[in-house]
N, CA and C atoms as an extended XYZ file, in Angstrom:
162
Properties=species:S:1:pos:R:3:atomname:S:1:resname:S:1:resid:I:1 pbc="F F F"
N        35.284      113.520       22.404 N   UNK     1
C        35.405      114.625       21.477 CA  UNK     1
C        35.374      114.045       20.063 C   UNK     1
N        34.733      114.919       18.976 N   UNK     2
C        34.261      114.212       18.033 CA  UNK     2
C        35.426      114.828       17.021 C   UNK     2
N        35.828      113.681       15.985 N   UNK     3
C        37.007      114.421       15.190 CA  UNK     3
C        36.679      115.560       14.255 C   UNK     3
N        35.805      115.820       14.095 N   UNK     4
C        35.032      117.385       13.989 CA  UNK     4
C        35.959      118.336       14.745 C   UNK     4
N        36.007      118.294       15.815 N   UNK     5
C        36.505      119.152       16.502 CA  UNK     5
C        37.454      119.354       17.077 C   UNK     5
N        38.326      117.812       16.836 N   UNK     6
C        40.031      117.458       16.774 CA  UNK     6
C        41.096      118.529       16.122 C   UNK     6
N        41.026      118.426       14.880 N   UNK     7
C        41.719      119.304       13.810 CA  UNK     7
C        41.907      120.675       14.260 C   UNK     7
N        40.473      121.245       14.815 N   UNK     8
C        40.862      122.579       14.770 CA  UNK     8
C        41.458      123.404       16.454 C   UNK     8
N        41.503      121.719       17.233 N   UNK     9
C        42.022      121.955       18.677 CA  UNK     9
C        43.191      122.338       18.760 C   UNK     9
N        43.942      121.300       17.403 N   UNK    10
C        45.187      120.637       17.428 CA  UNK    10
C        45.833      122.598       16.295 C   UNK    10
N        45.056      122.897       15.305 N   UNK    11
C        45.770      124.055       14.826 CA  UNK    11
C        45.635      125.323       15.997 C   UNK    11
N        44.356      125.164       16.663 N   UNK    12
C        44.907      126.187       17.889 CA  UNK    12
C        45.517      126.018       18.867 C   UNK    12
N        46.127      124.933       19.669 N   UNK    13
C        47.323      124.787       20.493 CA  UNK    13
C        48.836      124.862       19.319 C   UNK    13
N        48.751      124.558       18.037 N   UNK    14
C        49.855      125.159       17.630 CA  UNK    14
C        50.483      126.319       17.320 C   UNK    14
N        49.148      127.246       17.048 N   UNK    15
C        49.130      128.489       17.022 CA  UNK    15
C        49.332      129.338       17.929 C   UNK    15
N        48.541      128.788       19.431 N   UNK    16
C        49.177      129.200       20.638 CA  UNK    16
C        50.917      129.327       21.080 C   UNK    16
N        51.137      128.299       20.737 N   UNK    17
C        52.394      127.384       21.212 CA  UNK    17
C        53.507      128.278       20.509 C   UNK    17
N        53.161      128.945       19.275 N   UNK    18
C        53.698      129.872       17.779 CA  UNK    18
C        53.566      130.862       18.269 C   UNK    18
N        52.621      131.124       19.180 N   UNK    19
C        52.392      133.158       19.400 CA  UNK    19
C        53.301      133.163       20.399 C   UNK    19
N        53.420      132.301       21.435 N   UNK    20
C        53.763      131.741       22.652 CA  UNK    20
C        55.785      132.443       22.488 C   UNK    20
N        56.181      131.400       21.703 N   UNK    21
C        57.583      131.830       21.122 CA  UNK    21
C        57.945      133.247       20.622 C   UNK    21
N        56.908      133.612       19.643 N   UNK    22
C        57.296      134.955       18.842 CA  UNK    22
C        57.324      135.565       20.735 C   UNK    22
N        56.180      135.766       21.382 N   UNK    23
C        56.115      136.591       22.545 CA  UNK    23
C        57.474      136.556       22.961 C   UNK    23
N        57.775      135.735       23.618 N   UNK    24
C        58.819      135.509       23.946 CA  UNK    24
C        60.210      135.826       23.846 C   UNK    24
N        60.433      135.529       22.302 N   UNK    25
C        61.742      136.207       21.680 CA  UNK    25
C        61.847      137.752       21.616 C   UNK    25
N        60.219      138.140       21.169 N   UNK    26
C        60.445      139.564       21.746 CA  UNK    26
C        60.734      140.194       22.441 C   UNK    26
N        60.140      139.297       23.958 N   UNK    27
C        60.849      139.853       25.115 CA  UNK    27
C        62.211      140.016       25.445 C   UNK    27
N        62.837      138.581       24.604 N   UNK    28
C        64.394      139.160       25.070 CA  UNK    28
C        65.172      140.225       24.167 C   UNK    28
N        64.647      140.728       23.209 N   UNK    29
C        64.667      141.446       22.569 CA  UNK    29
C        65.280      142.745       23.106 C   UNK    29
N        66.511      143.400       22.615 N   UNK    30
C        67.269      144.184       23.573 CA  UNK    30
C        66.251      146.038       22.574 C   UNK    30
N        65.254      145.412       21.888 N   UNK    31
C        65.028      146.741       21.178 CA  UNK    31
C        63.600      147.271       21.786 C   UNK    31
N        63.134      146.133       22.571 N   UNK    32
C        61.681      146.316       23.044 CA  UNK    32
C        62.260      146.378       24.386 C   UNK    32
N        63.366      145.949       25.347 N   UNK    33
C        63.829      146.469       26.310 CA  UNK    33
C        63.500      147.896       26.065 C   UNK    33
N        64.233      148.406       25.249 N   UNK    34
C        64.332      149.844       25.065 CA  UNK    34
C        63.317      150.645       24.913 C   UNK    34
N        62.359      150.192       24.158 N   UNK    35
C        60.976      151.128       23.770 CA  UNK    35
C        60.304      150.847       25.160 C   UNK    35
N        60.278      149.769       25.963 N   UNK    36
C        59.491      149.957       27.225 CA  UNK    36
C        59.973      150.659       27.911 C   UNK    36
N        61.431      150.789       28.774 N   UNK    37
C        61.951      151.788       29.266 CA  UNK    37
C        61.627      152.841       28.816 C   UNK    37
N        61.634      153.411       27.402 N   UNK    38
C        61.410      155.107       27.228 CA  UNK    38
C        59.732      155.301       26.938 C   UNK    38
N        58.718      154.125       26.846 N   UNK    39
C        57.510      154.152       27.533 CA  UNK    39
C        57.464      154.158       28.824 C   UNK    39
N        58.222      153.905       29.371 N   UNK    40
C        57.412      154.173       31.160 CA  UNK    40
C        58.138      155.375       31.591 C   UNK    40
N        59.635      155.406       31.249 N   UNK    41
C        60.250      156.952       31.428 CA  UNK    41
C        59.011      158.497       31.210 C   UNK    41
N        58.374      157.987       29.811 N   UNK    42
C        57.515      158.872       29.254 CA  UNK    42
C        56.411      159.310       30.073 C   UNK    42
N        55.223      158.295       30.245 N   UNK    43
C        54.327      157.772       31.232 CA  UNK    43
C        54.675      158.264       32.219 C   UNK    43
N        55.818      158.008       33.322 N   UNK    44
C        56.276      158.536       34.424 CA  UNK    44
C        56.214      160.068       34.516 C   UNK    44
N        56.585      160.635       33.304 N   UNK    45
C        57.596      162.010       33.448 CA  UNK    45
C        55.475      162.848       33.645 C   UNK    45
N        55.197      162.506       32.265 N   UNK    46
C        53.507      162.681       32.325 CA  UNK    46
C        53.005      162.857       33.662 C   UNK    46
N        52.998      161.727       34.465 N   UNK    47
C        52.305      161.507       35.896 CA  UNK    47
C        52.804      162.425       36.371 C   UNK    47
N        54.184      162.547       36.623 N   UNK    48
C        54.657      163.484       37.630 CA  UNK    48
C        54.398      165.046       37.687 C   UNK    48
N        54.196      165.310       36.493 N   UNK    49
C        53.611      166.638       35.774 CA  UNK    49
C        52.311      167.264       36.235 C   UNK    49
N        51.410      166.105       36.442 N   UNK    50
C        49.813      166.180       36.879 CA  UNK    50
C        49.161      165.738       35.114 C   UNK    50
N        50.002      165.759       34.012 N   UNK    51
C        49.163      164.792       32.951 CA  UNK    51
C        48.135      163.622       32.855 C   UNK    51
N        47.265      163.303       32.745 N   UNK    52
C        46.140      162.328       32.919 CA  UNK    52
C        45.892      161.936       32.032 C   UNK    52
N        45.748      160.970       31.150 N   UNK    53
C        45.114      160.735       29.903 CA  UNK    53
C        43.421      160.283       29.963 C   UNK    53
N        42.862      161.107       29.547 N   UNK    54
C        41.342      160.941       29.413 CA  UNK    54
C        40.691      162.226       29.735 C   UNK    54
């Protein structure tokens, strides 16, 4: 691999590695717990209705 193409390997596995964490912390995140629960509550209630989106 030519160092041309070193540099910009090395800023996208850090950038990965950076999205990687933020993801993460979000998940434990007790506020996105919450918005997914009252997204699928939502979603659910929809389905059960006969709602379809499209």
């Amino acid at each position: 691999m030519s160092d041309q193409h070193k540099l910009p390997l090395y800023a996208f596995v850090i950038l990965a590695i950076a999205c990687s964490l933020i993801v993460a912390n979000g998940l434990r995140s007790p506020a996105l717990r919450g918005f997914v629960h009252v997204t699928t509550q939502h979603g659910a209630h929809h389905h059960a209705q006969g709602h379809h989106p499209g």
